[in-house]
Structure formats: C-alpha cells, structure tokens
N, C-alpha and C positions, 0 to 999 in steps of 0.2 A: 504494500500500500504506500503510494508516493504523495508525499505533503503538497498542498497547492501553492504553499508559499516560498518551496524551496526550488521548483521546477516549471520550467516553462513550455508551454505547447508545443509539443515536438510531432511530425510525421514518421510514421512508424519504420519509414525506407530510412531516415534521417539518421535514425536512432543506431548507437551502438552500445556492446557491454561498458567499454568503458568511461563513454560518457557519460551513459548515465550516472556510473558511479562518480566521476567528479563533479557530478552537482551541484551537492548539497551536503553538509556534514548531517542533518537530518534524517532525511530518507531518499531511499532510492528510487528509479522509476520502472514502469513495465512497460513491456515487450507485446506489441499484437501476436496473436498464433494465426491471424488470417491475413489476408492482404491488407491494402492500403485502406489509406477513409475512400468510402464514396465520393464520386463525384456528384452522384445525382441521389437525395434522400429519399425514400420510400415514403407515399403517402399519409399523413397522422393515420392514427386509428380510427375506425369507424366509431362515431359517437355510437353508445351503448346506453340503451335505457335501464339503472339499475333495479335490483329488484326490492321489493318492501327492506323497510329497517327489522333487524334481526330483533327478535323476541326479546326485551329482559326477561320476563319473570321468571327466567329457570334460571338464570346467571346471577340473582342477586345474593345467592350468602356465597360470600368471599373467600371461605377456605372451607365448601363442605364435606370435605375428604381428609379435612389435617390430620396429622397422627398424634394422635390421643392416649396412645399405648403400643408398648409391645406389640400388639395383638394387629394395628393396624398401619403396618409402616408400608412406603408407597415402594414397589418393584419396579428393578428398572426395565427397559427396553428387552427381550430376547423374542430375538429373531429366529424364524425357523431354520434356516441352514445354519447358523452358530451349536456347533458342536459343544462349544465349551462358553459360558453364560456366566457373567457379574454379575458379584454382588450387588445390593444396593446399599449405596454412602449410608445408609444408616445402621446397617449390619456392622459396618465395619471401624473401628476407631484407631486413631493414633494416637499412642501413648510415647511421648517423647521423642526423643532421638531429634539426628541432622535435620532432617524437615520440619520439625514443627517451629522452628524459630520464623520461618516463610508461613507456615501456616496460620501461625498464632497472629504473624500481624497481619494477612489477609482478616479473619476472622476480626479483628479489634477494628480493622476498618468499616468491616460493613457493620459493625455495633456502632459506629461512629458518622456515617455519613449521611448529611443529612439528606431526606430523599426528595427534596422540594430541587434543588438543584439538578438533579437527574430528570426533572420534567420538565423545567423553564423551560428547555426549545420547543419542546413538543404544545405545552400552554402556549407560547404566542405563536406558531403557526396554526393553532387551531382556535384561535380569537379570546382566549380565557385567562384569566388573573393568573401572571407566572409569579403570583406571592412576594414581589419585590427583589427574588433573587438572582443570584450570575448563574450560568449554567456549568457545567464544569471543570471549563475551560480546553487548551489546546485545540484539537478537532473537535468537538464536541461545543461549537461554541454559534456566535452569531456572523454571517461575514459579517469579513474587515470589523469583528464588536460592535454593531451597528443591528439594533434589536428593529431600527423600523424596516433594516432591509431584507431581516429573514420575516417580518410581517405580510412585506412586499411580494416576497417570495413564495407564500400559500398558493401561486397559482393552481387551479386546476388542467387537464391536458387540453378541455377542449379552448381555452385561453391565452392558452400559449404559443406562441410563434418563436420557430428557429431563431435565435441570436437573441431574444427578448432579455434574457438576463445580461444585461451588462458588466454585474459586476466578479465575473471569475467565479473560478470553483470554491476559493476560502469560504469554509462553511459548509458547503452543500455533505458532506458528512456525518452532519450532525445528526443524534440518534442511535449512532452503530454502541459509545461508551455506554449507554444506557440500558441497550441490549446486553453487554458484557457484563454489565454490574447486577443484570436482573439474574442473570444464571450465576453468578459468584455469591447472591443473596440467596438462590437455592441452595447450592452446594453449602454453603456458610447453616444453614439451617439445617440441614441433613445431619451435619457433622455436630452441631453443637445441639439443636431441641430448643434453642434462645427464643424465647413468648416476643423478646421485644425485635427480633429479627423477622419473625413473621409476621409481627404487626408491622413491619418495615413494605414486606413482600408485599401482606394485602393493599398496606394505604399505594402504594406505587402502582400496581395494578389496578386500583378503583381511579386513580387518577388518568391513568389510558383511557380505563374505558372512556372516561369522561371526556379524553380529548374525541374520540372518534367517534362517540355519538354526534360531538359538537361538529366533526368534520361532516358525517354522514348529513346535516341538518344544513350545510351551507349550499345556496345557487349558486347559479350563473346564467343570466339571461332566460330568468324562468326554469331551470331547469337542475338537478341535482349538479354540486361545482364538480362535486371526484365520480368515476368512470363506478362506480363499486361501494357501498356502504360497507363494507368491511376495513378498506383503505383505511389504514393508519402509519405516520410517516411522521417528524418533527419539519418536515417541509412539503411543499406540494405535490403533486402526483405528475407536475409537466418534466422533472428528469427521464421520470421512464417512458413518457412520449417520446421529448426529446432523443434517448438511445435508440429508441424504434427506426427513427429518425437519423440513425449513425451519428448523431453530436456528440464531438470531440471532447475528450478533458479539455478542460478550464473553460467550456461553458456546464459541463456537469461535472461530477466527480465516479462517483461506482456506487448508484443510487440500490442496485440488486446487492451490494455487498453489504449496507449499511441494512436492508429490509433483511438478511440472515442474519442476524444479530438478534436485532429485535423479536424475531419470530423464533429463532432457537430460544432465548431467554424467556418467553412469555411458554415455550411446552416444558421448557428446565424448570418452572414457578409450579406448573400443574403438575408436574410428576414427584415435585419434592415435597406439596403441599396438598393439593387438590383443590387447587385454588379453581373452579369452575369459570371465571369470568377469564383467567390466564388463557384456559383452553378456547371460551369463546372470540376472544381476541386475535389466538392463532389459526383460529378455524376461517373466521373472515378474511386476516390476510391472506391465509390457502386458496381459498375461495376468489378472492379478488384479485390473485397471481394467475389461476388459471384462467380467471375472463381476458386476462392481457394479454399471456403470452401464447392461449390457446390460438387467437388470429391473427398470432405472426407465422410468417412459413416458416419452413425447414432453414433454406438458403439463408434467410432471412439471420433466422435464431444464431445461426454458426458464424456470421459475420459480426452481429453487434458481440459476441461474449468474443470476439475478436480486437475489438476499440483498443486502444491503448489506456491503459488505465479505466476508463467508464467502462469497459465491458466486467472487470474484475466481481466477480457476484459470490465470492467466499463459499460457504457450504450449503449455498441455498437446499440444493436438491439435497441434501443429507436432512436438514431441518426438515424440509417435507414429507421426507420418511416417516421421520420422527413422527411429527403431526399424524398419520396417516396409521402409524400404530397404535397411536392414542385416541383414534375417533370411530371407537365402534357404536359412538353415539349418533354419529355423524350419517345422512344416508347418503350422502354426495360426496364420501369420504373420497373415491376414487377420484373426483379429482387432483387431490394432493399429489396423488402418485405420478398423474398424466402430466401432473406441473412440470414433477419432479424432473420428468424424462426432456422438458424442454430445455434442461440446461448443459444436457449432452454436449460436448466435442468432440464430434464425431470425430476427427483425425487425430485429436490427444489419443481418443480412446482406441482406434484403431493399429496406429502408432505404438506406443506401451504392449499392447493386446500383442503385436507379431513383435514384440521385440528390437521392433524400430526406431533407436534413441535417436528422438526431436527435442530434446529440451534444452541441446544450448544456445544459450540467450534468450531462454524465456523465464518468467518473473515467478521465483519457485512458489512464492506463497499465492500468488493469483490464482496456481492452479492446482497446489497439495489439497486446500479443505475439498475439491470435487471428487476427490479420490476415498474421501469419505464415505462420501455418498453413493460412489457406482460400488467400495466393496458392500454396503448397504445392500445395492438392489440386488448382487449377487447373492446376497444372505437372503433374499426374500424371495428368491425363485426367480428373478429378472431376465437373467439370461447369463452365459458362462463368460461371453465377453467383457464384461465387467470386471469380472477375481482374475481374469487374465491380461487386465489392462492395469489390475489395481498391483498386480505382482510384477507386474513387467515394469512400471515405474518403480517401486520399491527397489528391485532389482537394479536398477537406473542410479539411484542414490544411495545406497549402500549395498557395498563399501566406495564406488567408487566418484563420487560428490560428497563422501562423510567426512569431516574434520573430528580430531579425537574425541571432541565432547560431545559429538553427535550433530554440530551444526551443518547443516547447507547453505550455498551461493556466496556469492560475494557479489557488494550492490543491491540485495535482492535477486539478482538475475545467477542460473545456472550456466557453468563453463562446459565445457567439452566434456565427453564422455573420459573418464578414466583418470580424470586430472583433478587433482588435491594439491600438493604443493605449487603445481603451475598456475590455480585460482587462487593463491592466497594473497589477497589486496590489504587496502587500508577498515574495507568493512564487509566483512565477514561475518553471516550466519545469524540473518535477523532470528529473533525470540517467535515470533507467530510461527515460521517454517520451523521450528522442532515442536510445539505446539501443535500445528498440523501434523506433523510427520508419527509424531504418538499417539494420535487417533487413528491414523491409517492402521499403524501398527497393532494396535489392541482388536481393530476389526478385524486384521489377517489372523489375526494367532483364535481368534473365535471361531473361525471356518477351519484353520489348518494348523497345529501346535507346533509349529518348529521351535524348538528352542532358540534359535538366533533371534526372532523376533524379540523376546522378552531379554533376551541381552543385549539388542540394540537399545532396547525399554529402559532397561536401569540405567546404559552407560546415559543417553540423554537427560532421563529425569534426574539422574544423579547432580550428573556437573553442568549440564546446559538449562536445565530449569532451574535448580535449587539455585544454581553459581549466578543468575541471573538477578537473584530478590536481590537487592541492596542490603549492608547490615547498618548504612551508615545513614540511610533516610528513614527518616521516622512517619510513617504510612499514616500513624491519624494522627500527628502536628500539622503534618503538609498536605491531609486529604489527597494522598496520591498512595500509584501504587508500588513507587519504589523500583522498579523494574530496567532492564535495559534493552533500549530499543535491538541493539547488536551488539553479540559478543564476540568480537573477532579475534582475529589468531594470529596475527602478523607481529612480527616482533618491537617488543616496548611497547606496547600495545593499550589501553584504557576501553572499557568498558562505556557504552554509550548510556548513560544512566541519565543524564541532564537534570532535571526536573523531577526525573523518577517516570516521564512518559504518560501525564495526565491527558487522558483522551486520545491518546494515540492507539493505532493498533494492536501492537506490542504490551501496552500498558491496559488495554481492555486483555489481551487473549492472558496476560500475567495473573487479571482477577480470578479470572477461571481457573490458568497451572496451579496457583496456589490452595485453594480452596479445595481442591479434590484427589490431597497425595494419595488418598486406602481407594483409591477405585480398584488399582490392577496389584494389590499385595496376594489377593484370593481370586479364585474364580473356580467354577464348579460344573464337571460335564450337565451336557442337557437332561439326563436319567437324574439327575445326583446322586451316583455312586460313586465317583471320583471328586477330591477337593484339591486341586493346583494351587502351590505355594508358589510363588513367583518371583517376591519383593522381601529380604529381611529386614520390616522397620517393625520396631517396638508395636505389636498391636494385640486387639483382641478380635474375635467375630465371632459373631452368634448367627447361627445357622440354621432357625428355626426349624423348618419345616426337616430336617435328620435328625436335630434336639441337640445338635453339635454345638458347644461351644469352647472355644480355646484362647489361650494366651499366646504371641511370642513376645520373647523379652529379649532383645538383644541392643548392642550399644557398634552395631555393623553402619559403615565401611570402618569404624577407628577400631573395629573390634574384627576378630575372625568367627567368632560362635554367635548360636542363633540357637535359643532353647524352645520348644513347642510342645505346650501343657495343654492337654486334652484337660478340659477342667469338670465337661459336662460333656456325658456320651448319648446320643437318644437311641432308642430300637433302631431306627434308619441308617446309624453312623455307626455300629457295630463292625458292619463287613466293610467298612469304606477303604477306597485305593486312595492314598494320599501320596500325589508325585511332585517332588521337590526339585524346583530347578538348580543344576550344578554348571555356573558360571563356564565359559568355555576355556577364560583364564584360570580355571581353579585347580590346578595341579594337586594330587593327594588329598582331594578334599575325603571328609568322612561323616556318616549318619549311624548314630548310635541308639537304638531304642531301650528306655531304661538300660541304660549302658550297656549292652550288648552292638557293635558292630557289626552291621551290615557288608556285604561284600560286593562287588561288580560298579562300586559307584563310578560314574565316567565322565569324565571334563564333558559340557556341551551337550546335556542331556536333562531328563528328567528321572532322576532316581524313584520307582513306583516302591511306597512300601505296602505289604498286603499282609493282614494280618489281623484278628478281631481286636476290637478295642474295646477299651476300659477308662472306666474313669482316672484321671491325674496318670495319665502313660505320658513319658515324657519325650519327644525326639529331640537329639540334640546334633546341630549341623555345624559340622566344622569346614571352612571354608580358608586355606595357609595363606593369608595375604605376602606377596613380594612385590620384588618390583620388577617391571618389565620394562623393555620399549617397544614402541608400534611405530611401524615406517609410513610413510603417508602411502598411498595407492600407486603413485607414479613416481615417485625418488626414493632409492630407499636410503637414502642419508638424512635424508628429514623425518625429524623423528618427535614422537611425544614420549613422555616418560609415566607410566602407571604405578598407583600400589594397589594392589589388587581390582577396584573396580575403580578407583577415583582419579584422575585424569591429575600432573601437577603440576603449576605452573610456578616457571622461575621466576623468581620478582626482580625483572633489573632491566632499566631503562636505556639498556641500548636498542639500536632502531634497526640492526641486521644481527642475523641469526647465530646464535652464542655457540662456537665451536667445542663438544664433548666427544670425551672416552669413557664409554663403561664398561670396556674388557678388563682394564686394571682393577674392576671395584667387585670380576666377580667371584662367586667360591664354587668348592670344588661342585655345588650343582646345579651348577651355570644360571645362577640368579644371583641379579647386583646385591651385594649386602656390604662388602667391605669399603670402610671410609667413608660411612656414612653415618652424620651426628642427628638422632630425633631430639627434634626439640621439647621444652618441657608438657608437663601435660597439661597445661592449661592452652596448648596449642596444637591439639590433635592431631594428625597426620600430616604437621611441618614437620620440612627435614632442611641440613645443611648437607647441602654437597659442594664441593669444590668453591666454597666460600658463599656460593648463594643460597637464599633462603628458596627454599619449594613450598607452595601451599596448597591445598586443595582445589580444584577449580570450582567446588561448590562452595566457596567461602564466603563469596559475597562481596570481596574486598575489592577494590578498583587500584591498586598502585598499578604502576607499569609491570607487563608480565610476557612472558614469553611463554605460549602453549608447546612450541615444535623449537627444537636445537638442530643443529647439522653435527651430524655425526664427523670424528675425524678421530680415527684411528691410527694416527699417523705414526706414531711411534709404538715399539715393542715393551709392556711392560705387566706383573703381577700383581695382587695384593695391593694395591697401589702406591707400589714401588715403580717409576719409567726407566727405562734407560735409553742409551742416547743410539739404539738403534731404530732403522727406519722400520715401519711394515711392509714387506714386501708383498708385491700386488700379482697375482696371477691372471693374462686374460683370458678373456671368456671364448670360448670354441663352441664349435657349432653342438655340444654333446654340454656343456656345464658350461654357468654364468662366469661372471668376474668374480674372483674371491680375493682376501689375503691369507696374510700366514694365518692371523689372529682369528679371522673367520674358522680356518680349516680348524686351527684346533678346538675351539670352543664349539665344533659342532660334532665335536664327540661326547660332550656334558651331557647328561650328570656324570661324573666319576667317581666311582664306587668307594676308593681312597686315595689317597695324597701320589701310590706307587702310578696309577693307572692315567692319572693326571700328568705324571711323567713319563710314562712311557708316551701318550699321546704330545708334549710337547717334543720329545724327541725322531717318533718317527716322521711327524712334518716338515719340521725343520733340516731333516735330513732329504725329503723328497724336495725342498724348495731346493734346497744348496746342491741337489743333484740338477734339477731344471735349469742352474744358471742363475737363481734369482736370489738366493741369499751366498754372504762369503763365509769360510770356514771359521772365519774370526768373531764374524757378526753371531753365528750359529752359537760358536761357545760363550758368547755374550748373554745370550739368550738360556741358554740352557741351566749356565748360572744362578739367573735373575729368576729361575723357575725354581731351582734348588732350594733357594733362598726364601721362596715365599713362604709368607704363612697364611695357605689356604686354610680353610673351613668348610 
C-alpha cells in the first residue's frame, strides 16, 4: 500500500522496481499485473434502483450471541476441505513468555482507545455529529485535514464525473484503520472476556449502523444518493464508479482495499461476539458488492484489479468467504460467494497454478491477502486450481524471496525468482507481506500438514512479527500501535517505526498480528482424534467438546524444554494422537512421557504420540538450541546467524556487510559454540561474539543492526585460535561445487572425538597439498594449530 503523499502518479510502463523504491522513505509503490491505463473509460454503471431498506427489528440487540459462559463461546471458521481445524481464541490463552509483552500492549490499547475517533470519518461523510473529534490520524484521516473536503466528498456514483475530485488521493483511505481496529477489538475480547471491550465493540458497531442507515436515507435528484442501501464506506460510493471507470491513483486510492477491512472487521465482531447488527452490516456490504461488480465483465474485472495502486482490493474475496460461512441466515447468501469469484486474477492465478513465476516486480502485499482467499475456495470445494495456485506462489516465496526472518520484497515490490541477497535494498520486507504470508500459511497447513509450513510459521511470527512491536513506544500514551512499517535487512540498518504507523497499513495489519498470538499454538484434525502442537509458548487450552484440557509451561526460544500437562482428560481424549512438531533445525531433539523416552523422533517432522491418556500425564519436549548459519538462496557467503529458532542480529552501524569466520568458533560437533560470551540474564539470548553485541531479532529494539554478515573464511584457524595461513580454495568441476580446505573438513562433523577430528584435518590437508593447492609448510602449520586446539 503506497502513501498518496509520498508518490506521485506514475504510468505503469513508466514504472520500475527501483524507482519506486526511491520515492519515498515512507512507503512504496505498486506495480499493474495488467496492461497500461485505458485510453478510453468504460461507460459509469447503469443506474440501479435499490431495493427496500433492510429490516431493523431482528438486528436491534447488539450482542445476542455474546458468551456468557463456558458453555457458549463462539467457533471459528472450518471449512470442509480443512483436514486439520483451529481452535477458537477463546479456547486458547497465553500465559507469559516472549509475546505477550506485544500482546499485553495491543490489549491495553484497545482498553484505551477511544472509539469516537474510529468513527469521525465515517460520521461526516454520512452527514452526522462526528462528536467534536480528530479521526485517527495518518491515512485514516480527512484530505489535506480538511473535514469540509471529505464532507464534499460523500458523492454518490450516479454524481460523479471522471476528474470531479480535484483534490488527490490524500484521504481517500480513510476507513480501512477502523476496519483493522474493529477485528483487533474482536480478537482483544476473545483473549481477554473484558465487559468494557465489548461494550467498546457494540457502541462502535451501533454507531455504523447508524452511519449507513443515514447513508441508505440520503438522495440525489429524487432518487436514493448510493447504488445499494447496504453501502457503507467513510466516503462516497463515486471511487468504485470511478475504478469501473479505470481512474488512476491520485484521483482514487484502493477504494476495494479499504471496503476489506471494514467488512472483514464487522464478521471478526460477529464471530467473536455475536454481535447480530456486525453481521447485518457485513451482509449488506456482501450484498451491495455483488450488485456492482456483478455488471462489470470479465475483461473488464481483470483490468481494473490491474490499476496501479487503485486496483489493490487486499483480501476482499477471503472476507467474502468468511461472510458466506457465517450466513446461513442469509437466503441470498450465494451471492457472497459469486462476489467473491469477481476478484479473481485470472493470470496470477493461472501463472502460480502451472508454476509460472510472474511476480517480479509486482507489489507482494497487493497481491498475498488474495491468496487467502483462492486457498479458501479450495477448502470449500471451488475448484483444485486454487491450492495449486495458492502453493505454487508459496513455492515462489519461500525459500526463494524469504529473508531470514521470514520477510518478503524490497520497496514493496518482489525481485526475480531465486534472489535474496541480490534484492537486499534500503527497504526490505514491509510488516502486512508477513502478515499476509501467515495467513496463506495456516490455510495451507489446514488442507495439507507439511511440516515446513509451521516452520516457516514460527520463524516469521517469531522474529518478523514479534521483532516488529516497538519496546520503546508506549501504544496507549501515543494511541498508536507501535509497529514498523519495514523491517529491512541491509546493513546498519533501522527499523521503520516513525510514529509507530498510526493509520497506516502496516500499523492496522500490526493490531491484528498482535492480538491473536494462540490462534496456531493448537489445532485439531477435522474427527478430533488428533490434537497438533505446533507453537511452544506458555499456554493453556481447553478442549471442550474431548473434555481435554492442558497446560504448557515453557520459557522457549530463551529456553530449550517445553513441559505439556494433561490437566483434565474427557472420554473423547483418552485415545487421542497428539503430534508435536520437531523444528527442522532441531538436531537430537527429545519427547519424554512421564519420563520415559520416546524413540524415532526426527528433525522436520511431527512426532505422533499414541497412547491412552490420563489425567496430569506429563510430555516433556526437549528441543538442543545452537547456533547455526543460513546462507541466503543465491550467495552463499551471505549469511544470517541463528540460535535455535530466533534469527540474531548484530548491533553495529556500519552500512556494508560485516566480514565473519565461524569455522574457528566450532566444536568437535560442528556447531558454533566456542568464543562465544552470553550475556547476563536479564538479556536473554544476547551474545558477544567477536566484540559485537547479537540480539534477538524479536527484540523490538531499533539500534543499527545487521540481519546477514558475509562470510570470509579467509584464513586457517581452530578453537578460535587463527593462524597466519590462507584457506585454500578448490574449484568447482562439473561433478562438485567450489569448496575450501575448511569447508572439506568440517563437512565430516560431528566427530565422534578429538582423534577423528584429527585424523579428518589430516587427510584433507594432505589431498589439498597433493592437488597443488596447499604447501608442505603451510600443511604443518595447520596440522599444529589443530593439535593445539581445545575442541569440545
């Protein structure tokens, strides 16, 4: 999503990656997927006579579904092809650990925010007392701060003429933070049971409705003003004319993107509360979505979600699912569905589907949240091209567009297939694209359990969500949400935090990351006879409907164990299959039942236990945190450094990439350990190495940091002892890569003892000095400096 203040109307031929990206220090811009703008605009839409105003009297009590008890809490979404089904946030809690310092201040925020502000726009484009206040600034605001202009801007479509807005896109946004904060006030109430959070929910939702009776109530020359008495928007209905129309950013903005916000937040209010007027508010925008984009064509539909930037419509068709699940009240629910399918791309989708990577240089988050929604309709019986369009993208961006914390693009926009170090710019890996990219994820691993999915799952939600909240903005003094717009990876590097990204997109999709870390710690086959552990954070879940309930208690990533106490066993969770996922990094991990060990546990898997259960049976997962490095996709001397799952970044403000050896730091089982100082414990997985400080990437902290180092193994040395020989370099033949000495021999690690470790420095050093490549002198150098070590 590109700011209107920082970017100027570009033609999409015009356009390239790296312009865009020197913009704006801001945000970046997007990329058409179809051709150019029109020359010649398709006719407005036909005026449409709307139909009666929707009924109150079923929709007047405001939460008649709230949960009132145990007995009545709200289930989420499962879809029929989802093999494996979440929980619902309320099953599940989090008790401490790394994320809840991100959660607890999400949570303090929405106890804090007042909800008068979150309506102003919508109160004055719908003619009503905005209570005297400001709206909540950034995007979320009035153009140019000019409250009579977004007054002005209520047009209706059949009033509007092409060009009629003079004054730019700033503004026209407005409404999408509202929708963000409506679903962060769900999830915030799930999690918590707060009386004064849901009286937050209902007054915000009674004040909708109120704007959109008032819309549905306005003319125009004798005649209803909006196309739809459902229509509700914070400004008028002539954007989505206008797009019909092919008009460009910076006379509109991405009016369908700012309408999926809202309408996903208004079925996140119904599903977490049963807020009945939430649902009838989502039903009319459903409703009034397909009266518009029902009579656009085919041609038509694939060229505006083409626009540069206006076409951008976020997860519309996913929300419409949603909606479409939730409306068995509904008898016109099918529409939703038929909406849902107008937001198709058809050549994205066809493209992904055969495996055809198109996506460099297009704008990753413009078109991750739609990936949502086609794994959606695959879950729903839609059609198989979908899970093969949704996988063939996924496929597309990792591993080979994933930066180590799990971000994508740089600019916004996606680089060439394969390339990771060769994309690394100045802004790297906005916050909505891992946002989206973990929704895709949790859809795939629902239809098909790979384990790599849920390891791509932790490494982002680890260190590119959590690592994103600020520790140093205080979310309810500055009513924001502390967040950063991008977390890039280039060296000396800062964190885009500014303001914390009030209103912006980044800083809505931040209310959401934060408010709903226990969605994917559990999940449960569609029978529930199997319960998937997935995530080790400190939790509980209560299982009702097996009579399952359990604790873990663990203080994981700064910890290796993970204890799991059956507390409460029902008849149904007797025979349960509980399978634990084992990290792909997790060498010699181990699960112990009431201390008994299990065997065949395997890196990159789900360990199944099967076995009756009892009450207070204990599993306990040991998981050996070390350290590793990951090369990027396309260099392999570019490198990040891990402990166990958490990503570390160096803190030092140089501005090109910090030259390191970790063959001298390692022991005899070829994991760095030696020469390296942990720092104290009130700084959890800091380390010193080679005079720099490393910190978590989920720390929160903003100094200057360096994600990726360049490997230089330049010299021969053990223990981290060097000596003053070179590494001798062997090339690569048509049968084996390029190596060195130091490669060859640490790629006989682990070594069983100190003898075996020598013998393998000896016979390599022997085959290089026979090659020509090392001298008999440099050999005994070497062989020495290996003598001498003191491995471990």
């Amino acid at each position: 999503m590109s700011s209107s203040k920082d970017l100027k109307e570009r033609h999409d031929h015009e356009i390239s990656r790296r312009s865009v990206l020197l913009g704006a220090a801001a945000i970046g811009g997007t990329l058409a997927v179809s051709g150019a703008f029109a020359a010649n605009p398709v006719p407005a839409m036909a005026q449409t006579k709307p139909t009666a105003k929707t009924p109150t009297a079923q929709v007047t009590q405001a939460a008649a579904k709230v949960r009132q008890s145990t007995q009545n809490r709200p289930k989420p979404a499962q879809l029929k092809g989802w093999k494996v089904q979440p929980f619902a946030l309320t099953d599940v809690k989090l008790n401490g650990g790394v994320f809840s310092r991100a959660q607890q201040s999400i949570l303090a925020l929405a106890q804090a925010y007042p909800i008068d502000r979150l309506l102003a726009c919508f109160r004055t484009n719908a003619g009503l007392d905005d209570k005297g206040v400001e709206p909540a600034g950034g995007w979320e605001n009035y153009p140019k701060d000019d409250k009579a202009i977004a007054k002005e801007q209520s047009w209706g479509p059949f009033e509007y003429q092409r060009g009629q807005n003079k004054n730019g896109s700033d503004g026209l946004l407005r409404g999408h933070y509202t929708g963000h904060f409506m679903s962060m006030l769900a999830q915030a109430y799930a999690e918590s049971g707060d009386a004064a959070i849901l009286k937050k929910i209902n007054d915000l939702i009674d004040g909708l409705y109120e704007c959109r009776e008032a819309l549905a109530a306005q003319t125009y020359q004798g005649k209803p003003r909006y196309s739809h008495p459902g229509f509700l928007a914070a400004y008028g209905e002539w954007q989505f004319k206008a797009i019909e129309e092919y008009a460009p950013y910076g006379e509109i903005w991405a009016p369908w993107y700012t309408e999926h916000k809202i309408l996903a937040g208004l079925v996140a209010c119904y599903q977490q509360t049963g807020n009945a007027k939430a649902l009838d508010l989502a039903q009319g925008i459903g409703h009034w979505t397909y009266s518009r984009l029902s009579k656009c064509t085919k041609p038509q539909l694939q060229k505006m979600w083409g626009i540069y930037i206006g076409g951008e419509y976020g997860g519309m068709n996913d929300a419409l699912i949603d909606l479409y699940e939730e409306s068995s009240n509904d008898p016109k629910r099918d529409e939703f569905l038929k909406a849902s399918h107008c937001f198709d791309t058809d050549k994205l989708i066809d493209n992904c589907g055969d495996g055809v990577d198109v996506l460099d240089g297009m704008h990753a988050n413009q078109h991750l949240p739609q990936f949502v929604g086609y794994a959606k309709d695959a879950a729903i019986g839609e059609g198989d091209k979908y899970l093969k369009a949704t996988e063939g993208l996924w496929n597309m961006v990792v591993p080979g567009r994933m930066y180590a914390h799990g971000g994508t693009g740089e600019g916004e926009l996606w680089g060439p297939a394969h390339t990771v170090a060769g994309d690394i710019g100045t802004r790297n890996c906005e916050s909505c694209a891992a946002y989206n990219m973990l929704k895709i994820t949790r859809c795939l691993f629902f239809i098909d359990q790979k384990p790599e999915y849920m390891d791509y799952y932790e490494r982002t939600l680890l260190n590119h969500i959590l690592g994103g909240k600020s520790r140093d903005i205080d979310s309810v003094a500055d009513l924001t949400p502390g967040n950063c717009y991008m977390y890039p990876v280039n060296p000396g590097t800062i964190k885009e935090y500014g303001d914390g990204n009030v209103g912006t997109c980044c800083g809505g999709s931040a209310l959401e990351s934060h408010s709903k870390y226990q969605d994917s710690i559990y999940f449960h086959s569609s029978d529930s006879t199997e319960l998937y552990v997935n995530l080790f954070m400190p939790s509980t879940l209560d299982w009702q409907d097996t009579g399952l309930k359990l604790k873990q208690e663990t203080n994981y990533p700064e910890a290796e164990t993970s204890t799991i106490t059956l507390e409460q066993v029902g008849n149904k969770a007797k025979n349960l299959k509980i399978k634990i996922r084992i990290p792909a990094w997790a060498d010699n991990a181990k699960i112990a039942v009431n201390g008994t060990v299990i065997s065949g546990i395997k890196p990159g898997t789900y360990a199944t236990l099967s076995q009756p259960w009892n009450q207070n049976d204990a599993i306990t997962v040991t998981l050996p945190m070390k350290f590793r490095t990951e090369s990027t996709y396309d260099r392999k001397e570019i490198q990040a450094l891990f402990y166990g799952p958490t990503v570390l970044n160096a803190l030092n403000p140089a501005t090109k990439f910090i030259g390191r050896s970790f063959y001298a730091l390692m022991g005899l089982d070829g994991t760095i350990k030696l020469g390296i100082t942990k720092e104290p414990a009130d700084k959890p997985n800091c380390f010193i190495i080679d005079g720099d400080e490393f910190e978590p990437a989920y720390n929160g902290n903003n100094s200057p940091y360096h994600m990726y180092f360049q490997r230089k193994d330049d010299l021969i040395g053990f223990a981290g002892k060097m000596t003053s020989v070179r590494n001798p370099k062997r090339p690569a033949t048509e049968q084996t890569p390029a190596s060195t000495l130091m490669d060859d021999i640490w790629k006989g690690a682990p070594f069983a003892n100190r003898a075996a470790f020598l013998r393998r420095v000896t016979e390599q050093s022997t085959q290089y000095q026979r090659d020509g490549l090392l001298s008999s002198r440099d050999r005994q150098v070497i062989l020495l400096a290996a003598s001498r070590a003191k491995m471990s």
